[in-house]
N, C-alpha and C positions, 0 to 999 in steps of 0.2 A: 809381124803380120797382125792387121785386127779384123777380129769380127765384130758389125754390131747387133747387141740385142736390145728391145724395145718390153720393157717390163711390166707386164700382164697381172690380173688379178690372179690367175691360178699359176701364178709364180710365186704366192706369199703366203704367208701362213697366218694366225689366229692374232698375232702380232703386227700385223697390217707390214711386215718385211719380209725380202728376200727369203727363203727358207734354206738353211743351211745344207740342204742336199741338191738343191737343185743348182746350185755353184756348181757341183763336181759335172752336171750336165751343160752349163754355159761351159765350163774349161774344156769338158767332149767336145764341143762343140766348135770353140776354138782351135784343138788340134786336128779334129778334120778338115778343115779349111783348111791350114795351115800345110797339111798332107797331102790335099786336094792340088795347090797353087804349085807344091815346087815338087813333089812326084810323079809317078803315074803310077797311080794306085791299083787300076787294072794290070797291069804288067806286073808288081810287085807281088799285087794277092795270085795272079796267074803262075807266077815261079814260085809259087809254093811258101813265100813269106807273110808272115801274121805279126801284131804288133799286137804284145801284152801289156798292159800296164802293172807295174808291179807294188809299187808305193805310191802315194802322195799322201804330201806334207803341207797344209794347208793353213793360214792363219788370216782369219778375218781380223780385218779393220776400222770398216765403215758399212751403216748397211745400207740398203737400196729398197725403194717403194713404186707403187704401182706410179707407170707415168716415167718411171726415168729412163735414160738410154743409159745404158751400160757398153763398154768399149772392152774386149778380150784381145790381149796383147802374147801373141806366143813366138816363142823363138826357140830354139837348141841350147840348151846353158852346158850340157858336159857330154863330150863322147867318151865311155870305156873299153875297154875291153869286152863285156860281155854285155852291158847296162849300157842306158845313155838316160841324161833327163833333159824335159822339156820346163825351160823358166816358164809361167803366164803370171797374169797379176787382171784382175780386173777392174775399170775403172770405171767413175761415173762420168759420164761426158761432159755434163752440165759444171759439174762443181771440179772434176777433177781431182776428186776422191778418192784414192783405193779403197777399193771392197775389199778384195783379198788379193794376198801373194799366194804364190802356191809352185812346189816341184813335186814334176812329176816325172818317177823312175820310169822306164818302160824295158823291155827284153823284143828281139825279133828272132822269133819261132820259124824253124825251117817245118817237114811238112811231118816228121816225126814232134811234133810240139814240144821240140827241147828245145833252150836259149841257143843260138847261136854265137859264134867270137864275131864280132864286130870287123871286119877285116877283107882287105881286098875292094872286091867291087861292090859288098854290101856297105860298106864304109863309103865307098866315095860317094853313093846312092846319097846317105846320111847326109853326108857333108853339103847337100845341096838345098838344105833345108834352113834358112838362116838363125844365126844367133840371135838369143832375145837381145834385145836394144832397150834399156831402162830409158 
């Protein structure tokens, strides 16, 4: 799944680049869409399920400046037991650059805010969400 973004001056920092936090809100950004396209998000948060993020692992590569389009690439890369993560990687569209790779854990909270087991019909839920695709 991509999203595109179009990168603005108050996306960069003193450095006339991307700023290293506002990635983690292009990847947000990416996985609501992504959550958008193959859920129903209303239904999901309605039955009482929340989606935590619990980790991300992030490793920039290339950076990005005002003017470029950048491409967010999100898929499913592991289902667990309790966890799942979501691969993303973001690219420059023009050059075809990765900015960065990045996994991200995440947990789904029933309505007591504890992790749930992955399992049954919240599982199949999951599995409708596609793999990332390098």
């Amino acid at each position: 799944m991509d999203t595109k973004i179009k990168i603005r001056g108050y996306h960069t920092d003193m450095y006339q680049h991307v700023n290293n936090a506002r990635y983690l809100e292009f990847l947000e950004e990416g996985r609501w869409q992504l959550l958008e396209d193959h859920l129903d998000l209303d239904a999901f948060v309605g039955g009482g399920f929340s989606f935590f993020v619990v980790n991300i692992n992030i490793s920039y590569r290339s950076p990005a400046r005002v003017g470029d389009t950048l491409v967010v690439r999100s898929g499913l890369k592991k289902l667990g037991n309790k966890s799942a993560v979501f691969q993303q990687q973001i690219v420059n569209k023009a050059t075809g650059d990765v900015c960065i790779d990045a996994d991200v854990t995440f947990v789904i909270a029933g309505t007591s805010g504890r992790p749930l087991k992955l399992e049954g019909e919240l599982k199949e839920k999951l599995l409708q969400i596609p793999l990332f695709e390098s």
